[in-house]
N, C-alpha and C positions, 0 to 999 in steps of 0.2 A: 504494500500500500504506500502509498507517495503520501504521507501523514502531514506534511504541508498545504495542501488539494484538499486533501480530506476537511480539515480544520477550518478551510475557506466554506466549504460544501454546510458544515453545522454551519457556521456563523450564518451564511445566507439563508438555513432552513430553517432558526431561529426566530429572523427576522421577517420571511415569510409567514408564517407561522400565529406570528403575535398580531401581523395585519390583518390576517385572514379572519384571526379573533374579535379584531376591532378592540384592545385592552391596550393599558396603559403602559405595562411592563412586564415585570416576571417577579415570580420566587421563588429562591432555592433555596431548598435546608441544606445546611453545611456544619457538617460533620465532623470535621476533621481530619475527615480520610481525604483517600488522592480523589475518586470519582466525584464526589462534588463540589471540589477544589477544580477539576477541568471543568466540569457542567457552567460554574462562576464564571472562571475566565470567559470561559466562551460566550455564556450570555449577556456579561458588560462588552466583550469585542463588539456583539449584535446591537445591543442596544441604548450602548452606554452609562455609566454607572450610576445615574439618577432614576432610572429605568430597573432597577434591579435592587430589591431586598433581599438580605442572606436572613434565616433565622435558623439559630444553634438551638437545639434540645435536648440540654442534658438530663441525666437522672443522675440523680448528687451522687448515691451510694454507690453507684456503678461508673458510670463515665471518667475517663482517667484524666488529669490534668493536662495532659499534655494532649488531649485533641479539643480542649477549651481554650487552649493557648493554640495550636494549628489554624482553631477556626477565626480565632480575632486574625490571624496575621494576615491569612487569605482574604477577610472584608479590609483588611488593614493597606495590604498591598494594591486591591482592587481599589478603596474609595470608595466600598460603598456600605450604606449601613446597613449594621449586623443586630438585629433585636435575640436577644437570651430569652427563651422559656423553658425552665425546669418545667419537667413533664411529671416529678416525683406526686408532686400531690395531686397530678388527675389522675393517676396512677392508680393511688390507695384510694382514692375515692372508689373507682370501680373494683376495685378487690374487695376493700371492705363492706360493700355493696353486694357482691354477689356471695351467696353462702357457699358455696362449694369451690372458693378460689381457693388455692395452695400454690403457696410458694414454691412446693416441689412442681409446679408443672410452667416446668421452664419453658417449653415448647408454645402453649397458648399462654404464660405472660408476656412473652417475647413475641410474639405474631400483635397480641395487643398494645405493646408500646408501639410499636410502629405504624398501629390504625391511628392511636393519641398522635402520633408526629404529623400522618397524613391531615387529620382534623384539623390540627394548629393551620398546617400553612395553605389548606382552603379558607379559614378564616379569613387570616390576612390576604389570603388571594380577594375573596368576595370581598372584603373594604375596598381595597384599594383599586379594583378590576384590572386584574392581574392574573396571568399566567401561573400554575405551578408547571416547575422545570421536572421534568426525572432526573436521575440520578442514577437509573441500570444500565449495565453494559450489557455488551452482546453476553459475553461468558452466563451473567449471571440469569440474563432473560432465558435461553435455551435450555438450561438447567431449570429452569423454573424457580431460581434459588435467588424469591424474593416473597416478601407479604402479601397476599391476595388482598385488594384493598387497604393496604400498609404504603412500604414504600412502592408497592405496586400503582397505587392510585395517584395517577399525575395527568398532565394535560398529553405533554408530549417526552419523548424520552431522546432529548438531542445524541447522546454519547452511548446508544443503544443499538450499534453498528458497527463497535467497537470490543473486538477482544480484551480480556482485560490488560494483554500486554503488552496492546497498543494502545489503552490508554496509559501506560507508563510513558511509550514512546511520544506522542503529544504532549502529555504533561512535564516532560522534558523539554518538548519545544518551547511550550510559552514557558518556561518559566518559574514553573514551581516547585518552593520550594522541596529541596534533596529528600531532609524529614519528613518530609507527607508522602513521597513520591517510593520512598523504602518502609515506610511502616508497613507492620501484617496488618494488611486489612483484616476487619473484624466490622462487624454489626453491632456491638457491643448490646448485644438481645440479654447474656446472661453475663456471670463473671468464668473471665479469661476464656472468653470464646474468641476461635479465630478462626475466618472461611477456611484459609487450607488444611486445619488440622479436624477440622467437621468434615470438610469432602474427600480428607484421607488422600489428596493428592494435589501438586504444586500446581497455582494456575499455569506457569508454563506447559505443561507438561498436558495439562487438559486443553490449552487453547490448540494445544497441537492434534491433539485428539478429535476434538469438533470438527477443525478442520477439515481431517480427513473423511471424519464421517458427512460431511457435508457434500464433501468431491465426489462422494459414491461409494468410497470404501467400505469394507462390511468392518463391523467390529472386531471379529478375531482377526485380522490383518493389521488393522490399526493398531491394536495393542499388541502384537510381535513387534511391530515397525519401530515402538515407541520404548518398547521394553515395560510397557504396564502391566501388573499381576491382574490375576482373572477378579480380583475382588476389587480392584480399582475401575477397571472395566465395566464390572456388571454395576458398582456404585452409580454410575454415570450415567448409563443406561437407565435403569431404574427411576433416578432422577429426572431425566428427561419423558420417560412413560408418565410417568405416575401428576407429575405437575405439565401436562399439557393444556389442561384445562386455563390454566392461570394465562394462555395468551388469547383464548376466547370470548368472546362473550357468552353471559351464561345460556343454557342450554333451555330452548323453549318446546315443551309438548307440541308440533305440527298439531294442528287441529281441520284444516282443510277440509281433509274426505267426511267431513261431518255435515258441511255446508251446502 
């Protein structure tokens, strides 16, 4: 990929995008990971940075300092304002709310902060008629390895075209900074979670794999090719089966031949 072309390519479908919307701007939640450190950049290149709010949502007990401090830098560098909302106490509101929440079920507390994050930045999207930006890449869309309605739920997904180890190679071009660009990504859903030690394999290693599944290749070739184990392979697989649904819209009973 010519990652220069590419980069032109979002910026202008960006800016397409928000006109075709008839809105003001954009929002992006920013994290302090590298994906919506490139999503920012990109969206102020589009639209300039009075045109773009960032908002950070940490959860106190969880979220580490150092992507509180990633994500000032990144509004910091960009110029454009970054509003904080702790998500901790909508959080407990809906736990302590539901009788059957437990803390042991990391899996649906961790699907629900991410609906709490989508919420926040439709708010602020509908104040201010505003866009919300995505924030998935290719890697993660294909996998399905994102919140149905979570960080799934956005207007448009700009860097969704994107392997995830081409959005390193971008995020390199413009710009950003080293420490955002080498940290383990993580969703930081629970503690010390990190994507590649969840999917049991390096995103290199899978964007190479997609690839080839994409070209036509069957999976048992791919994974000789690649040197992955059968249980890395079939993870993958799996992942992609099982979460198709999440690029659909939901599924409607045909009712026609009734008519």
């Amino acid at each position: 990929m010519d990652i220069s072309k590419a980069k032109d390519s979002i910026v202008g479908f960006i800016r397409e995008k928000i006109k075709e919307a008839d809105v003001q701007g954009a929002v992006v939640g920013i994290s302090g990971g590298i994906d919506s450190a490139l999503t920012a950049y990109l969206t102020v290149e589009a639209l300039g940075k009075d045109n773009v709010l960032g908002i950070h949502m940490p959860e106190l007990s969880l979220t580490p300092a150092e992507d509180v401090l990633d994500a000032s830098e990144v509004a910091n560098r960009l110029g454009i304002e970054l509003k904080t909302v702790n998500i901790s106490e909508i959080l407990s509101a809906y736990l302590n709310t539901i009788p059957e929440s437990s803390a042991s079920s990391s899996h649906a507390n961790g699907n629900l902060k991410a609906r709490i994050r989508m919420s926040v930045l439709y708010y602020y999207a509908n104040m201010m008629s505003r866009m919300v930006m995505g924030t998935g890449n290719k890697t993660e869309i294909l996998l399905g390895y994102f919140t149905k309605y979570g960080d799934g739920g956005v207007d448009i997904e700009p860097i969704g075209d994107l392997y995830k180890t081409e959005v390193k190679e971008m995020s390199a071009l413009m710009g950003i900074p080293e420490e955002i660009i080498t940290k383990a990504p993580s969703a930081r859903l629970w503690a010390d979670q990190t994507d590649e030690d969840e999917l049991g394999i390096t995103y290199e290693l899978l964007d190479r794999f997609l690839v080839l599944l994409l070209e036509g290749e069957s999976p048992e070739i791919a994974q000789n090719t690649l040197g992955l184990t059968v249980t890395q392979r079939d993870s993958v697989l799996k992942r992609i089966h099982v979460n198709l649904h999440k690029q659909k819209t939901p599924a409607i009973a045909e009712l026609n031949s009734f008519r």
